[in-house]
C-alpha positions in Angstrom: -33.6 -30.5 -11.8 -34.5 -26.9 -12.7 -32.0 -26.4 -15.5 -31.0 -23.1 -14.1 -27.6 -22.0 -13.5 -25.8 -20.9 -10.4 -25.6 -17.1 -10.9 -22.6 -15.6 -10.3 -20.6 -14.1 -6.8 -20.6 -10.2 -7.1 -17.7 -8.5 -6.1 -17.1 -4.7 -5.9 -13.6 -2.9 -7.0 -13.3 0.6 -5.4 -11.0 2.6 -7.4 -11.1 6.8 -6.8 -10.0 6.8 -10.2 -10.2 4.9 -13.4 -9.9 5.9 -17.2 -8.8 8.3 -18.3 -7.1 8.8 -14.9 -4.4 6.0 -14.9 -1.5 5.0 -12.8 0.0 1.8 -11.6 -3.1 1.0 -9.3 -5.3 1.7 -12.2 -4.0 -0.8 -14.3 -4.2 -3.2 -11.7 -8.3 -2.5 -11.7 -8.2 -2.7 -15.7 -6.5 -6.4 -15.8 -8.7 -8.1 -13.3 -11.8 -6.3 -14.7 -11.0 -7.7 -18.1 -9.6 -10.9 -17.3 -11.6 -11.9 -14.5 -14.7 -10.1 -15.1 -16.1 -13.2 -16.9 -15.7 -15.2 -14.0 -17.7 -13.1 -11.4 -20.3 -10.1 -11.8 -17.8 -7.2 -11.5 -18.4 -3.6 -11.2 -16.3 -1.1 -10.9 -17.0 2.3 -8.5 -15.1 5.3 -9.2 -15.5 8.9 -8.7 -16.8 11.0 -11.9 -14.1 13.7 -11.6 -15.1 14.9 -14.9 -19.3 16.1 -16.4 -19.0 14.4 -19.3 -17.6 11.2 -18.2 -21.3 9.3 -18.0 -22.8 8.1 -14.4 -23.1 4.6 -15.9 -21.3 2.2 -18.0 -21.6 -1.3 -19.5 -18.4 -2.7 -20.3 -17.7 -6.3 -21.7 -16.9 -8.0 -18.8 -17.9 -5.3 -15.7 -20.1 -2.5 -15.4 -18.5 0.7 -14.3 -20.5 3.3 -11.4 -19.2 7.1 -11.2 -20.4 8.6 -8.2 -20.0 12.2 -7.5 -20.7 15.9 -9.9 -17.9 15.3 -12.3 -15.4 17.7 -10.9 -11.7 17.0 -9.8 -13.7 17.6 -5.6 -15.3 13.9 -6.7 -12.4 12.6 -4.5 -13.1 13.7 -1.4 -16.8 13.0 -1.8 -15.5 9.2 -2.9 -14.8 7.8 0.6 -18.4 8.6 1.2 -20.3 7.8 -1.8 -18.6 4.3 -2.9 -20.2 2.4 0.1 -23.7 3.3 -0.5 -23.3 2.8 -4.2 -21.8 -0.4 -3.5 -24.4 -1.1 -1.0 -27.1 -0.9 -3.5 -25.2 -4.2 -5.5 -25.4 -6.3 -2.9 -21.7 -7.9 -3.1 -20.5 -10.9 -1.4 -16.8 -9.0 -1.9 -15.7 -6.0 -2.0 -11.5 -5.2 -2.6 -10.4 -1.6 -2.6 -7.6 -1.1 -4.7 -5.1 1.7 -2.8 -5.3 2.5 0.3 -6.4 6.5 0.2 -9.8 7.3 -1.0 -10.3 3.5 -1.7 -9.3 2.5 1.3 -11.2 5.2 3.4 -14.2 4.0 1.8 -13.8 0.1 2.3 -14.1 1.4 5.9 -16.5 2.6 6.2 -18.3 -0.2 4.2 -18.1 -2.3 7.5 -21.0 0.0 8.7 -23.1 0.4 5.7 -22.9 -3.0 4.3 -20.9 -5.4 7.5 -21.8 -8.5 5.1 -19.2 -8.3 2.7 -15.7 -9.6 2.9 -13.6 -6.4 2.8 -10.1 -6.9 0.8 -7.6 -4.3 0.3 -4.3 -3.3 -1.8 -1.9 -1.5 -0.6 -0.4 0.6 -3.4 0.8 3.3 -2.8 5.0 4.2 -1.6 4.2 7.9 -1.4 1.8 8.0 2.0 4.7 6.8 4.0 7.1 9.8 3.0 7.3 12.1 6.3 5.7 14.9 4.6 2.3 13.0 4.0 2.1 11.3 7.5 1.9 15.2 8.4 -1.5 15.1 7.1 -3.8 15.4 10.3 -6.6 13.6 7.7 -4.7 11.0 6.4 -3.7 10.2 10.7 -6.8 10.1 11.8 -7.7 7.2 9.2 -4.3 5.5 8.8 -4.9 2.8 12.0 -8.2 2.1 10.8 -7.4 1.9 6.8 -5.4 -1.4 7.8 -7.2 -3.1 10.6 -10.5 -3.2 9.1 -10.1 -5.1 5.8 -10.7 -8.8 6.4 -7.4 -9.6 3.9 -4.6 -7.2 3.1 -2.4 -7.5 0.1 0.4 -5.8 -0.7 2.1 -4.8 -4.5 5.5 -5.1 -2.4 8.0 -6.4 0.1 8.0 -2.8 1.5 3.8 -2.1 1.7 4.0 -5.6 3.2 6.1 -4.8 5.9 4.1 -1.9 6.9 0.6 -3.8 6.3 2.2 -6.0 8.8 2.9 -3.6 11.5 -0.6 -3.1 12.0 -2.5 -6.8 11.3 -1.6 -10.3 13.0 -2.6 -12.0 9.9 -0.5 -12.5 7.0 -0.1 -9.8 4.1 0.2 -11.1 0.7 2.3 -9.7 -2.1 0.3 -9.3 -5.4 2.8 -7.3 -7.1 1.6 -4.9 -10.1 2.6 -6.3 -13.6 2.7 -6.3 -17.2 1.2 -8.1 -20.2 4.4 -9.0 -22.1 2.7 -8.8 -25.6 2.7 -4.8 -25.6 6.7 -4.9 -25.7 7.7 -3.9 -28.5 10.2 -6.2 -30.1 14.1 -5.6 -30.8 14.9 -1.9 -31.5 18.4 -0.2 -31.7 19.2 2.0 -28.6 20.1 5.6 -29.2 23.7 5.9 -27.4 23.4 8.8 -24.7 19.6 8.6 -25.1 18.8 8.7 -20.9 14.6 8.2 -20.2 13.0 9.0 -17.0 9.2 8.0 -17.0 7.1 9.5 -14.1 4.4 11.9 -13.2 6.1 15.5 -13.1 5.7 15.4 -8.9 8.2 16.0 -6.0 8.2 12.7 -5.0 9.6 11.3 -8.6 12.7 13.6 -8.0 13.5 15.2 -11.1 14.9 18.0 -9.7 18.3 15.5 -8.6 18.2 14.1 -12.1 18.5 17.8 -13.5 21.2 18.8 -10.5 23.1 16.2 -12.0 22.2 16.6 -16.1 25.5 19.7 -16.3 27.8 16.9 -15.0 26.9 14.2 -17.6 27.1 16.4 -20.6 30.7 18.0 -19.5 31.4 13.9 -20.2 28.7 13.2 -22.4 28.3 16.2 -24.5 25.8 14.2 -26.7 23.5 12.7 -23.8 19.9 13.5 -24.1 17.2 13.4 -21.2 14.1 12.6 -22.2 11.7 12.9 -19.5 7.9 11.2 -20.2 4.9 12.2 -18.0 2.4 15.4 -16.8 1.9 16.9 -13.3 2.4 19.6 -11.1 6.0 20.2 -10.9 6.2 21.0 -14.5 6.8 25.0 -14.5 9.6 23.8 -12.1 11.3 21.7 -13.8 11.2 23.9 -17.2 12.5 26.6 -14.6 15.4 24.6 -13.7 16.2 23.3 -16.7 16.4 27.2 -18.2 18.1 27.6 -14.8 20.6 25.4 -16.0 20.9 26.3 -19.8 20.2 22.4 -20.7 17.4 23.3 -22.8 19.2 21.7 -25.9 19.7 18.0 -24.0 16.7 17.8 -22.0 13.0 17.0 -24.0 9.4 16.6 -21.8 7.4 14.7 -23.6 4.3 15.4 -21.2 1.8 12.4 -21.5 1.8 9.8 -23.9 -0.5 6.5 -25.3 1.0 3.6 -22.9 2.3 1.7 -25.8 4.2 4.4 -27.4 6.1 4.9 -23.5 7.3 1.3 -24.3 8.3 2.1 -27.1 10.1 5.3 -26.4 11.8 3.2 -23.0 12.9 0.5 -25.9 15.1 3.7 -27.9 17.2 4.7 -24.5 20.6 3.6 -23.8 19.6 3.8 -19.7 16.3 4.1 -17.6 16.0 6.4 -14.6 13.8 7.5 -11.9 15.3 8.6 -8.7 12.3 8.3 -6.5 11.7 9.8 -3.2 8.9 7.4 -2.8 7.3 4.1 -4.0 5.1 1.5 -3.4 6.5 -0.7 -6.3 8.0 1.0 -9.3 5.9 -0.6 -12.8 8.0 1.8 -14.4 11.3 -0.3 -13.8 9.9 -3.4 -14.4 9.2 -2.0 -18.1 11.8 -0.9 -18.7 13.6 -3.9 -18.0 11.1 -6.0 -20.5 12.1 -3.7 -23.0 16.1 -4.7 -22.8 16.8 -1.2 -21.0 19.4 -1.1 -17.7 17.6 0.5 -14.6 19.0 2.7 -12.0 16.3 3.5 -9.3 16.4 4.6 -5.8 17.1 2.5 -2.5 13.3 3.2 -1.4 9.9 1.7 -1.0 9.6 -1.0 -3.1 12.4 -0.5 -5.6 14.8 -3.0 -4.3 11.6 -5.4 -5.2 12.8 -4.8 -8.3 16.2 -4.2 -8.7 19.3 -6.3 -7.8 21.7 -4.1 -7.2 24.5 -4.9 -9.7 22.8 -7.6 -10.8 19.6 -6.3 -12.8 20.4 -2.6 -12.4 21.7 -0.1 -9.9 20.9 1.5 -6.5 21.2 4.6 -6.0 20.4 7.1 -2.7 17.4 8.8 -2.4 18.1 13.1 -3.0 21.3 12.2 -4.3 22.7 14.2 -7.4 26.4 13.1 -6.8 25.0 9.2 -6.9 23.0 9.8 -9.7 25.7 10.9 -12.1 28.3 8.1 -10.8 25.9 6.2 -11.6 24.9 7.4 -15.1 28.9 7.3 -15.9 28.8 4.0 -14.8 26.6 2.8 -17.0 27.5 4.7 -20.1 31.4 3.7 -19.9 30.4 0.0 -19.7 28.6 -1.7 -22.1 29.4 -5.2 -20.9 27.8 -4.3 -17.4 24.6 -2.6 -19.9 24.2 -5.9 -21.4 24.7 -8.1 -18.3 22.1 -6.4 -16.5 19.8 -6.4 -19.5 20.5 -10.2 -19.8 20.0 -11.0 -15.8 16.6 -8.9 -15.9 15.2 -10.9 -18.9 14.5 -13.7 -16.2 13.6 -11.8 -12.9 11.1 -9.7 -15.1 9.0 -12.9 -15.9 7.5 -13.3 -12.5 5.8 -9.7 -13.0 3.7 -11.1 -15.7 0.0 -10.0 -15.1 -1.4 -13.6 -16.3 0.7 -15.0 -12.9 -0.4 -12.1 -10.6 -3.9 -12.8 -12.0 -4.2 -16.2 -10.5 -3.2 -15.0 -7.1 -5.6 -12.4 -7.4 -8.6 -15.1 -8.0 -7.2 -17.5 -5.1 -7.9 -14.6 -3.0 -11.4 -14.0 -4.1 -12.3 -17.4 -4.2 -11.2 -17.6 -0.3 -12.9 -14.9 0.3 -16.5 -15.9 -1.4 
């Protein structure tokens, strides 16, 4: 015997954006990097986006590749940099983890490196919305982005469904989740506290929430809105809130440290987010871990999630008159606050990453 080990299987995540650039489908690239790096020679390849973020990395368990100039353009360069980067690694895998950039760019792996097994997630709610399928780019790709993956996944029922329409094999849900141990533990609501946590974008639809706030305080006069995130739609929404004259009820927060959003989530009396669009909603499922009652949105995958007047509530989409009946609902009624605090303690375990994390490896093990 030669004594020497079997080395490794490679396998390639394509992300078009990592640290400091996180989302849901980021995290999703952070957990099985970290937990399943060991396992596998894992590297990451991401666009720069930023000069001083280096080319290179060695991490603990992966090694991270940023191709591109290091500005916020990186992106659209992405689709056709990652192959050849990932080319260079010779993988046996390669899984793209949302199906824009990422998934552009698995395609066009089949013709720069046709060896590797190709898996993709589908992430992402928000490409489905009308306004985006009006996107002659995103149409010209959006047949291909499906078919040519050798295995689909899906973080939802929804992404599932339309993963589906297009493949005559199978789509697997592998759900985003959440590592229990960053909850933070017991803490005292603050009555009337309201928190909507969400990138500051059109599709989150903060401008219902805020149609609605004038409503809530004429019952609520102590209410507060506490709105947590960054993004375009910011001068917007501080426009329509002065619009309004709620400046005294309503606080942005902007960005914060992922641990201090729990905590702030853990404070509120109710969680909202009345989406327009979304692939899963990790935002509900926190808030749910940390004892808070959800309304969301009948869209995407939401009702994943939620069960209406079971674990939260339902609500429609562009809907201000919904969202305050809602809102009143929840505030008059502690009983039904604590039943769907106490239904969503059990639901909420099946979201835990260590769970999603085995599926994950099932896949690439398949796969290899």
């Amino acid at each position: 015997m030669s004594g020497t080990s079997r080395s490794k299987p490679k396998i390639v995540l394509f992300s078009a954006f990592y640290e400091p650039f996180m989302s849901g489908a980021e995290q999703m690239v952070k957990e099985i990097l970290e937990h399943l790096g060991s396992e596998y020679e894992m590297t990451l390849v991401t666009a720069r986006i930023q000069k001083d973020l280096p080319k290179k990395e060695y991490r603990d368990t992966f090694t991270l590749v940023r191709v591109g100039f290091g500005s916020r353009f990186d992106k659209y360069l992405y689709p056709f940099l990652a192959p050849f980067a990932a080319k260079k690694l010779h993988p046996q895998v390669v899984h793209a983890i949302l199906e824009s950039y990422a998934g552009i760019a698995l395609m066009f792996l089949r013709f720069v490196l046709p060896s590797a097994k190709r898996i993709l997630t589908l992430q992402s709610g928000g490409l489905d919305h009308e306004d985006k399928q009006k996107n002659i780019f995103l149409r010209m790709f959006w047949r291909g982005i499906h078919v040519n993956p050798h295995k689909v996944t899906a973080i939802s029922r929804f992404l599932a469904s339309r993963g589906s329409s297009f493949r005559k094999d199978m789509v697997t849900i592998t759900p985003n989740g959440l590592d229990f141990s960053d909850v933070p533990g017991d803490t005292e609501s603050i009555p009337g506290r309201i928190i909507c946590v969400g990138r500051l974008s059109w599709v989150k639809g903060h401008k219902y929430l805020l149609e609605a706030w004038p409503q809530i305080l004429r019952q609520f006069p102590g209410a507060q809105l506490v709105l947590v995130g960054e993004g375009e739609e910011r001068k917007n929404i501080e426009r329509q809130i002065e619009n309004l004259h709620i400046e005294k009820s309503v606080k942005l927060l902007g960005n914060l440290p992922h641990k201090q959003v729990l905590e702030e989530m853990s404070k509120s009396e109710i969680f909202i987010c009345p989406s327009l669009a979304e692939g899963l909603g990790i935002v509900f499922i926190e808030a749910q871990a940390c004892g808070v009652p959800v309304i969301g949105t009948r869209v995407g995958g939401i009702p994943d999630i939620i069960e209406d007047g079971k674990t939260g509530l339902l609500i429609e989409e562009k809907n201000s008159k919904e969202i305050e009946e809602a809102v009143f609902q929840l505030l008059h009624d502690e009983s039904l606050r604590k039943r769907f605090i106490e239904n969503a303690k059990n639901t909420v375990k099946s979201f835990e990453w260590k769970n999603i994390l085995k599926d994950i490896k099932n896949i690439y093990e398949d796969s290899l």
